[in-house]
N, C-alpha and C positions, 0 to 999 in steps of 0.2 A: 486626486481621485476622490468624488464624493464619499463617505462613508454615510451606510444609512443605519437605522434601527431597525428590530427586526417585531415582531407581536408579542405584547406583555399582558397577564395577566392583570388584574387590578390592582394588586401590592405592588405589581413591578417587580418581583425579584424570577422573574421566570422567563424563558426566551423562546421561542419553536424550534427544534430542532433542525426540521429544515432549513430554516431560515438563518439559524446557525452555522450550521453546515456553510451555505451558499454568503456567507460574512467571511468565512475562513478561504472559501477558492478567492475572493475579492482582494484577501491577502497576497495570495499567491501571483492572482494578476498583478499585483504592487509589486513584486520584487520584477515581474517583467517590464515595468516601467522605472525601477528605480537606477539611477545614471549610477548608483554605485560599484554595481554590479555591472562585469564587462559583457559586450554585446551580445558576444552566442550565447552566454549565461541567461541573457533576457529572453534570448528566442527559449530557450530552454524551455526558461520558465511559463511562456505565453504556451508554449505546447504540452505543457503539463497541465495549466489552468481551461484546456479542453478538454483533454482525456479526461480530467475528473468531473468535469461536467456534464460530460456523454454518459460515464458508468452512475453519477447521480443520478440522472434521469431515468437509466437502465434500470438502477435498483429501485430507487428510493420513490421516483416518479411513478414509478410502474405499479409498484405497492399502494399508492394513494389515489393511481386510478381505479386499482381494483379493488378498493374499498368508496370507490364515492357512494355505493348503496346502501352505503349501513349507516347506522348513527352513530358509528365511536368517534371519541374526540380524543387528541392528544389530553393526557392526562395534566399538564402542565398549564398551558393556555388555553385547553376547552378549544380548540378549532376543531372544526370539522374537515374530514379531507378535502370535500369543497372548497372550504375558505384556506385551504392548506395549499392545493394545487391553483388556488388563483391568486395565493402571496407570492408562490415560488414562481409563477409566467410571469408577472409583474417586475419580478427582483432579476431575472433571469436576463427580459427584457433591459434595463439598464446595465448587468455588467456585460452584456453582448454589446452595447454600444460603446462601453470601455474598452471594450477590447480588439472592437473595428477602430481607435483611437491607437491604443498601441502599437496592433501593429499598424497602421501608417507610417509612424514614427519610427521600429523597426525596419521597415523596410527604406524607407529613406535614410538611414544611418547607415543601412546596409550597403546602398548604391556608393555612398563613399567610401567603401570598403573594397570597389570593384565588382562587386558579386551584384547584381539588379534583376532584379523577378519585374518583368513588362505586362501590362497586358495586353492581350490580341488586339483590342479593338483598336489601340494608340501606334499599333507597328505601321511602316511607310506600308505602300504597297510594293516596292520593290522584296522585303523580307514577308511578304504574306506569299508572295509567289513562290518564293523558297520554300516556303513552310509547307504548300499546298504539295508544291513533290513529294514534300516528306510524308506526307500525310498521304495521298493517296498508295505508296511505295510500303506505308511503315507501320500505319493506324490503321485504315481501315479496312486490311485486310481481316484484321482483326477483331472488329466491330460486330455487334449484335443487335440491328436496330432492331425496334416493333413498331407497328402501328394501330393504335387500338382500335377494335373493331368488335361488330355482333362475333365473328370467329376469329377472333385475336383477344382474349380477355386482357386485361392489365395485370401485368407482370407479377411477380413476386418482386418486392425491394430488398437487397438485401442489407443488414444492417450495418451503418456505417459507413456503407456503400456511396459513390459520386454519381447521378445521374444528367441527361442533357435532356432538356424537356423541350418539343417545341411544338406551336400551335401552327399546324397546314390545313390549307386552304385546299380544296380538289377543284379541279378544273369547272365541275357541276355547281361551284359554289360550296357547298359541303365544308366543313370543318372535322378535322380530326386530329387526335393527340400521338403523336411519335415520342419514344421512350428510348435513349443509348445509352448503357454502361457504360461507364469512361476508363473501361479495362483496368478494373483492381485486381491488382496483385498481377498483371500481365504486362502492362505500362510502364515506363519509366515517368512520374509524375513531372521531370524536369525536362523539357524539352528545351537544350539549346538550339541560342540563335546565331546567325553570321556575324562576323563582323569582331572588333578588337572587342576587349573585355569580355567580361564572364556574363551573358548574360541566358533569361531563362522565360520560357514560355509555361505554365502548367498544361499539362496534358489536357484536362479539361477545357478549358477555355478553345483548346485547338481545336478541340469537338466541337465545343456549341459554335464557334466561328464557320466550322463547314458543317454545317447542318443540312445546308442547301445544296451542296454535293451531294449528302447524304440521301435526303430526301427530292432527289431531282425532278420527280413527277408530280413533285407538288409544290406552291408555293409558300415559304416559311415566311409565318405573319410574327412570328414573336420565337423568344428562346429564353431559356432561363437553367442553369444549375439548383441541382434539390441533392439535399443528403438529409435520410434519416434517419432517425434512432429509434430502438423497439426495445420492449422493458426486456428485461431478463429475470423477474419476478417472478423462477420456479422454486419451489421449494421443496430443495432439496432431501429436505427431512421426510417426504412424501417416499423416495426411492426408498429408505431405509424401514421406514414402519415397522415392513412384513421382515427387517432385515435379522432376526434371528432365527427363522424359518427360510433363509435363503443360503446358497454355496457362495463361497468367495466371487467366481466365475459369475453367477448368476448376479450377485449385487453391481457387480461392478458391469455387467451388461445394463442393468436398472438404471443404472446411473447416467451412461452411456445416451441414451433412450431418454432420458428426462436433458442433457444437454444437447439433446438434438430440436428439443420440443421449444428450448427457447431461441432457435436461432429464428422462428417462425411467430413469437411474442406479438400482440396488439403493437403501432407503433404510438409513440409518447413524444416524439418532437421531429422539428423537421425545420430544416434550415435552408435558405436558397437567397441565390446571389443573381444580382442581374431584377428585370422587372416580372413580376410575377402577377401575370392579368386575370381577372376574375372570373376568366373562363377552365383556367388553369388550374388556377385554387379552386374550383367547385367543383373541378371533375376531381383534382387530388384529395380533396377531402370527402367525397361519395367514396373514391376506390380503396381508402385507407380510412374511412371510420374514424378521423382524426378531425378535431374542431379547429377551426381557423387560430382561435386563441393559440396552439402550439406551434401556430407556424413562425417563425425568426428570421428577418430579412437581415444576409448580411454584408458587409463591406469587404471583409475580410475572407480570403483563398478559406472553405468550408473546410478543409481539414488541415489543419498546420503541423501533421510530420513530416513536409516535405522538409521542413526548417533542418531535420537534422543532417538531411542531405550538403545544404546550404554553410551549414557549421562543420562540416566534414571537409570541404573546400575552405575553409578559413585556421584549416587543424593549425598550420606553421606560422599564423601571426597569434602567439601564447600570448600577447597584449588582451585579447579579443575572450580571453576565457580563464575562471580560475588558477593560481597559482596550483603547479602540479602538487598536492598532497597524496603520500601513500601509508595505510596503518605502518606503524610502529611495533616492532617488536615490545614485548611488555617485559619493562625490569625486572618483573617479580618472578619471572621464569626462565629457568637455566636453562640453555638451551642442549645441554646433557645429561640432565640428569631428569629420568623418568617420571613422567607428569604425576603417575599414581605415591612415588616416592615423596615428591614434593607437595602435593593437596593433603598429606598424613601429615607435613611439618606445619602446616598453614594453610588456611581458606585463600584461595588465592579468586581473584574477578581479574574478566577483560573486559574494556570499553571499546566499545566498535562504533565508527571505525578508525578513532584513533589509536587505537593497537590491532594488533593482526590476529586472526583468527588461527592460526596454525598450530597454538597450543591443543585446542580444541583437538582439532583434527588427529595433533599428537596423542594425546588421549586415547581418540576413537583407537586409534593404531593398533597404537601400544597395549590395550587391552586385547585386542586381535590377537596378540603374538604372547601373550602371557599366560603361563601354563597356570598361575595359580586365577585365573578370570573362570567364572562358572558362568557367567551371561551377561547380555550386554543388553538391558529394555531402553524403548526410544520413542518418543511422541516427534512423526512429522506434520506439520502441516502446510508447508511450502518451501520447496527444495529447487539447488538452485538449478538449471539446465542441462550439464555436466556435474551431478555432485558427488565431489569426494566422501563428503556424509555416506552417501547410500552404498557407494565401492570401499568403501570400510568396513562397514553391517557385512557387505557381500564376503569382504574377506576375512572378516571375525567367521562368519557363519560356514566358510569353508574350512575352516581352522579349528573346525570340531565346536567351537562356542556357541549355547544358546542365544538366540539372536530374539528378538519379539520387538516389531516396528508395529506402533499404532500409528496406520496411515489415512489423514482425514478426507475421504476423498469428497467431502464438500466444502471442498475450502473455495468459495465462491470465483469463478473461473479460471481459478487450477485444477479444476476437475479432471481435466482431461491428462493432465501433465500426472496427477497423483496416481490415477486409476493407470500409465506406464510404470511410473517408479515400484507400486505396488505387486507386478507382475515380476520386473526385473527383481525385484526381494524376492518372489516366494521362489522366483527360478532357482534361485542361489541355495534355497534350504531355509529361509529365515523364515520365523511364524509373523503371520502378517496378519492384526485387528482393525474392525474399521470403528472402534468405540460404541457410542450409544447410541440408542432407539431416541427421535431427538433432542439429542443434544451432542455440540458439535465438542470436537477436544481441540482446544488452544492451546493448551498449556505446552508449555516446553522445556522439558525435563527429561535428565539422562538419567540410567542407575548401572553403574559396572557394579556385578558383583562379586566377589574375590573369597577365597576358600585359604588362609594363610595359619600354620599352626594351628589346623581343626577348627579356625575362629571365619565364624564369616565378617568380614568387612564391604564397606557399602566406599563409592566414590559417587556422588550425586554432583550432575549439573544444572541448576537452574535459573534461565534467562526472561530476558525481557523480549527477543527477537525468536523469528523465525533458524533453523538451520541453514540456512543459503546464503553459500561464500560470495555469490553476487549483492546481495542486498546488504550485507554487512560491510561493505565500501562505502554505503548510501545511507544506510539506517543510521540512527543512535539508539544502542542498544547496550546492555548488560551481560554478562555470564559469570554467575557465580559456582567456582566450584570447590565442593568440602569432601570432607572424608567424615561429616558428624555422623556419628550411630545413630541419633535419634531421627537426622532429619532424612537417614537413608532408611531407615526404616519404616518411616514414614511412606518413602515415594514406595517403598516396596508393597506400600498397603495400596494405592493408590492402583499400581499397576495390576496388584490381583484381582481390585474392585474391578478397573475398567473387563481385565480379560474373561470377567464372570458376567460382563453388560450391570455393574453395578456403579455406583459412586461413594465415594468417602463420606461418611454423617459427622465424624468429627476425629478432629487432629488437634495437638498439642501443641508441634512447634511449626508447620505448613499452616496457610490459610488454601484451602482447595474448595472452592466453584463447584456446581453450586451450592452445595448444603452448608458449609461455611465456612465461607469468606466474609461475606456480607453481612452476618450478623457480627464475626468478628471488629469488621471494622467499624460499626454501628456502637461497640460496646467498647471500644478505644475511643470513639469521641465522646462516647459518654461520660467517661474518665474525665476526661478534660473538662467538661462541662460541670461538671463535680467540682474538680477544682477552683474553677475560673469562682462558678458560685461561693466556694468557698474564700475568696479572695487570694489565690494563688495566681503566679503566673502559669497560660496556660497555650499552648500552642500545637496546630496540626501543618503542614505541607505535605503538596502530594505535586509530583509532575505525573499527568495523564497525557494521553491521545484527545481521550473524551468523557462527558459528563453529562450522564442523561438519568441514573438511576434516581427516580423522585424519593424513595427513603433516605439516600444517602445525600442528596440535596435537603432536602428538610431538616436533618438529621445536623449539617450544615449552618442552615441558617438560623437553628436552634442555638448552635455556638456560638455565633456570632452575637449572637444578641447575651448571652451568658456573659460574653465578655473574652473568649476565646481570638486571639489572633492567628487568621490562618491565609497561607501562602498557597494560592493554584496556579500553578504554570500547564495551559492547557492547551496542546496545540490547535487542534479543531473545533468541532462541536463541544460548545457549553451551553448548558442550557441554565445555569444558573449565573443571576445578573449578583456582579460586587459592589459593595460602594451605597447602596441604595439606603439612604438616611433611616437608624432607626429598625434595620430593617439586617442590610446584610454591610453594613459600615466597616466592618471589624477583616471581610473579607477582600484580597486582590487578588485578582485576574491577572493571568499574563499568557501572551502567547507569542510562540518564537517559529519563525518562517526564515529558513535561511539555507545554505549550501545543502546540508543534511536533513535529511526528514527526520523531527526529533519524534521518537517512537519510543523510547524507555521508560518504563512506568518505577517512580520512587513512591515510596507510603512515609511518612516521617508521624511520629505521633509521642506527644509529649516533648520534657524537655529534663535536662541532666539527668539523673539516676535513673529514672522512670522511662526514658525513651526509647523507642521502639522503630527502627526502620528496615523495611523494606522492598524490594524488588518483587517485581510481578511483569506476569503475561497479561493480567485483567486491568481494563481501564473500568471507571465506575459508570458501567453504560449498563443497563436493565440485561443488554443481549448476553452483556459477559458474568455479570452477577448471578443470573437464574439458568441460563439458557447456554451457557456452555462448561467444561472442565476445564479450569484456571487455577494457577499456582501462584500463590506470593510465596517469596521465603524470607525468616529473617538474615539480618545481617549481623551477626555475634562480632565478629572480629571488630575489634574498637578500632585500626585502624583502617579498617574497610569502611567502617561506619563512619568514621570522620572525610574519608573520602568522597564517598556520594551526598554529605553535608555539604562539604564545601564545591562540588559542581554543581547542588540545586540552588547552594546561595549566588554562585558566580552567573545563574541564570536571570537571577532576579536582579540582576545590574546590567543587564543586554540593555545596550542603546542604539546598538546598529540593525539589529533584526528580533528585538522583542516590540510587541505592540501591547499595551493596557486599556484593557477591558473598563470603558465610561460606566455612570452608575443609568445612562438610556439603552446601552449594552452594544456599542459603539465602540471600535479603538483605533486610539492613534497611536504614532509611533512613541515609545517613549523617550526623553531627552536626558540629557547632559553629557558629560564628558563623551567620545565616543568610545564603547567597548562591545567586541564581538567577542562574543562566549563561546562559539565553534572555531575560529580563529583562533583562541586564547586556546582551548582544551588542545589542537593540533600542535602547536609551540610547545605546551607543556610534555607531549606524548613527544616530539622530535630530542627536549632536551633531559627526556628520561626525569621528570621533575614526582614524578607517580611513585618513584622506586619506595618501597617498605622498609622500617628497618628489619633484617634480615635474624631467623631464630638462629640460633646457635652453631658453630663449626658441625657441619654431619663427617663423622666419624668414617675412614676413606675404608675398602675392604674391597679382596677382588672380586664377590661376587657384583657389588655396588659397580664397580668397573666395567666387569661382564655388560650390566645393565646399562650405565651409561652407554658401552658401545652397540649393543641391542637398540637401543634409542637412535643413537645418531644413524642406525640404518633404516630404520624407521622411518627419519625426517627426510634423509637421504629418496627413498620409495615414493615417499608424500608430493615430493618436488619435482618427480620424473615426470616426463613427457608425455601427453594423451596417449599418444602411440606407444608407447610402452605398458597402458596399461592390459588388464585379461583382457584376452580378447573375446570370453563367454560375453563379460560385464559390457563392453562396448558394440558388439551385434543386437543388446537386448536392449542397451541405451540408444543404437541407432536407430531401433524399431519404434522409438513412440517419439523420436525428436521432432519428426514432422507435426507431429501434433502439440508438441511445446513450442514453438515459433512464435514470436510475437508476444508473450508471459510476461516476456523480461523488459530493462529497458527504463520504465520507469518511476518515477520518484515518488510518486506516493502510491499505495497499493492496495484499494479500496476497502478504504475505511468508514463507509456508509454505514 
């Protein structure tokens, strides 16, 4: 797969974001091509290398149409969004022909597998006849044709939606355009065929094949499939404005009301299979206000979820799909002896998802049930479907405990899933905030707090991830949790800023977003920069998501030229080029694409005495630095701290799924020996290789005993069956499930 370069400034050391971005799905599409990785793992991957392509467009696209009238330029390369949205149709246009490439390949591997997707046009005519009973019996009862007319206007599309378009001829000679849904969400996309083996028609294809059933009074001179995408380019921070002059009820109807407004968006691309004649294209570009430029011929079935359908019939050949891995219990936690007893002996971290989250949740519990717990504060901003998270809070907060969930309900389209969880909280009794006037809260951070011999005591959790027990099978993520006074005291200022609609101006031992973090980290690399001048050795590493904030790039490439060696392992969007002579020499780039969605943000800063590392919710992206509430916390514990050392070094030696960042801003894969880092981390978490050395014999006593058996009923509760949970908590969960459908599911989870 060709790699290309993306638009540089004149130094060279700067890349476009977009065009970043769209280097990074390119990756993505590479592991769907790569023979290393087993089959359904490809399709996987070629079905994720769409989704994120559609929510690109959604977002990122739709932003840059609605700025083509002004004259702002990216700050970095000076583009304009003109020359921005006609780099990304350009780049777009190429990895869409990589990927009508894949899958062919895809699907011919497939056919040896028994399972074969035909298309209509190739079946004998003995199986079209077949097909034709089913169709008139199955389909099109079901059908909604149109026909555009003075009194028939053209349709609404809806987004992401499959249509059959076909050009009829009326008997007067006359031409007119007919428009079928291909019954989303009513359909089964896989329509088998007779005969031995597995095979499959798409729904679609069935349609535009009888078109001329469809259309019987008239004759069909042409057909073609169209799906398109519309931005979702609201801004959310509009609903909240007036939001400290509004009721909970009323904000969360706002909000409501502003995602109803985008399912209605300008559309921004449009993709269609089959031949699309230019009578076709100019009525669909009059009725949709869309330039031919976004339109994308493709080779490839327009939506590829059917795939997962396809890898759900291949579940029993485990050849065809990753080796089963499931988290690991983590050695550093007893599994009876009470979480809050054990974070007071030791800082203890889980890595997700090579260890299991269950401590976590033991925690949430266990402070539930703990007469000395005074309250339980909580930043959500994406939870999982069914989450134990939230039926925790619910059962802390029936249990007499102060509960206070800051629920972000723009957490960009979870909206609808947050503004449910947030009801089910307050039903329960918990005080539920929606944060700031805009600015959104990321950060994710726990505070139990504890009332023990007249003394308050704090247990803080602070991660790299989301709270969702789904996503933490799939993430790589973080959770650090302490018993420090300084640093619980801290979140405790944090959380009285947020519940006053204020933010943190400054902290001691937290970096918090926005007022600072950014300059903290600006003034650690200055350190270094200090040194390097002074002839010391001097070093920074950071694993991000992403890298867009132009201070902290400058700030960057200032070291690098000092004489500063620094380590980026960044999976996405970077906008800053390494390697470039002179220039940014001193820095490397690395980005790892592989089974897990690496998501964990490390800060490393200096080196032996003076070093400094830690954990964060914020990547160094302008959006997270200024524009939202973000936590890093340090790492004290020296052997925590030599822990996440040796997983960022072990990163920087990926041969099997890290790529390096060229000094044209370009990457290939990198070589030698072969070594997989998510691989390796999974072995090490199977063969308990993490464990700590352990502090000292704890002193055995019955009330300790008490508690351990408190615990073990606890864990006992935690692993019961849905069906046994409240049934308040499960009627209230039922009630906004239908509106969570389709959230989940997959791999990366839009990080534009």
């Amino acid at each position: 797969m060709k790699e290309q370069s993306a638009a540089w400034t004149p130094n060279g050391c700067y890349v476009n974001r977009e065009l970043s971005w769209l280097l990074f799905n390119r990756r993505v599409l590479e592991e769907a091509e790569d023979l290393a990785n087993p089959l359904c793992e490809r399709m996987n991957f070629a079905s994720i290398f769409q989704s994120n392509l559609d929510e690109f467009y959604m977002v990122r696209v739709g932003m840059l149409m609605d700025t083509l009238h002004l004259s702002a330029t990216d700050d970095k390369t000076g583009m304009t969004s003109a020359e921005q949205t006609a780099a990304v149709l350009d780049m777009t246009r190429e990895l869409l022909a990589d990927r009508d490439r894949v899958c062919r390949s895809l699907m011919g591997e497939l056919a040896g597998q028994g399972v074969e997707l035909c298309r209509f046009s190739s079946l004998q005519d003995k199986t079209q006849s077949f097909l034709e009973k089913q169709f008139t019996s199955n389909i099109l009862p079901l059908l909604s044709p149109q026909i555009i007319g003075r009194k028939q206007p053209f349709p609404f599309l809806r987004n992401k939606a499959i249509y059959a378009v076909a050009i009829l001829r009326t008997k007067s000679g006359g031409e007119r355009m007919g428009i079928v849904p291909c019954g989303e969400g009513v359909l089964h996309r896989l329509v088998p065929l007779p005969g031995e083996g597995q095979r499959f028609v798409l729904v679609e294809e069935l349609i535009a094949g009888f078109l001329p059933k469809i259309f019987a009074h008239y004759k069909v001179e042409g057909t073609v499939l169209i799906r398109l995408v519309r931005s979702a380019d609201i801004h959310m921070d509009d609903a909240s404005s007036e939001m400290s002059d509004m009721l909970a009820e009323e904000y969360r109807r706002s909000m409501e009301k502003m995602i109803r407004r985008r399912k209605r968006l300008q559309p921004v691309k449009l993709e269609y299979q089959g031949k699309l004649s230019d009578t076709v294209r100019d009525g669909l570009c009059s009725c949709l206000g869309l330039s031919k430029k976004h339109f994308f011929a493709s080779e490839a079935p327009l939506d590829l979820s059917f795939m997962s359908a396809l890898r759900d019939i291949l579940r029993e050949k485990s050849g065809l799909f990753y080796p089963r891995r499931v988290p690991q219990n983590s050695p550093n936690v007893e599994a009876l002896v009470p979480m809050a007893e054990q974070i007071r002996e030791r800082d203890l971290m889980l890595n997700y998802p090579y260890e299991n989250v269950r401590p976590l949740l033991r925690l949430l519990q266990e402070a539930g049930q703990d007469p000395e717990v005074v309250s339980i504060k909580m930043t959500l901003y994406r939870v999982a479907h069914n989450s134990k998270i939230v039926e925790a809070l619910v059962d802390a907060a029936e249990n007499g405990k102060e509960v206070v969930a800051l629920v972000e309900l723009r957490a960009r389209f979870d909206e609808e899933n947050n503004i449910g969880w947030s009801r089910v909280l307050e039903q329960a009794g918990c005080r539920v905030i929606y944060g700031l006037d805009g600015l959104k809260v990321h950060s994710k951070l726990l505070l139990i707090t504890r009332m023990h011999n007249n003394q308050v005591e704090y247990i803080t959790q602070v991660g790299t991830g989301n709270y969702n027990e789904d996503t933490v099978r799939l993430y790589t993520d973080y959770a650090l949790m302490t018993a420090s006074p300084e640093i619980g005291a801290e979140a405790a200022q944090i959380f009285n800023a947020l519940s006053m609609g204020e933010v943190v101006e400054d902290s001691r031992h937290l970096m918090v977003a926005p007022a600072c973090l950014r300059s903290k980290v600006l003034a650690f690399i200055d350190r270094e920069i200090e040194l390097a001048r002074a002839g010391e050795e001097a070093y920074l590493g950071f694993k991000l998501n992403g890298l867009t904030d132009k201070l902290i790039i400058d700030k960057l490439i200032e070291a690098s030229q000092a004489g500063v060696e620094i380590d980026l392992v960044v999976r996405g969007i970077c906008c800053l080029v390494g390697g470039v002579p002179g220039m940014t020499e001193r820095i490397r780039v690395r980005s790892i694409v592989g089974r897990y969605l690496e998501h964990a943000r490390i800060y490393i800063f200096g080196l032996g005495e003076r070093k400094r590392v830690y954990i964060s919710s914020a990547d160094f992206m302008t959006r997270n630095t200024t524009r939202r509430v973000e936590v890093a916390v340090p790492v004290y514990d020296g052997a925590l701290q030599k822990h996440l050392e040796e997983m960022f070094r072990s990163q920087l030696q990926d041969t099997a799924k890290g790529r390096i960042q060229q000094p044209d801003g370009s990457y290939v894969r990198a070589q030698g020996e072969l070594f997989n880092t998510q691989e390796h981390f999974c072995d090490q978490a199977y063969a308990g290789a993490w464990a700590l050395e352990k502090p000292g014999e704890r002193p055995k006593s019955g009330a300790k005993t008490a508690a351990r058996t408190a615990a073990k009923s606890a864990q006992a509760r935690l692993e019961a069956k849905p069906a046994q949970a409240k049934p308040a908590v499960q009627k209230s969960a039922a009630a906004v499930r239908k509106t969570r459908r389709g959230l989940w599911g997959r791999l990366v989870k839009r990080d534009m």
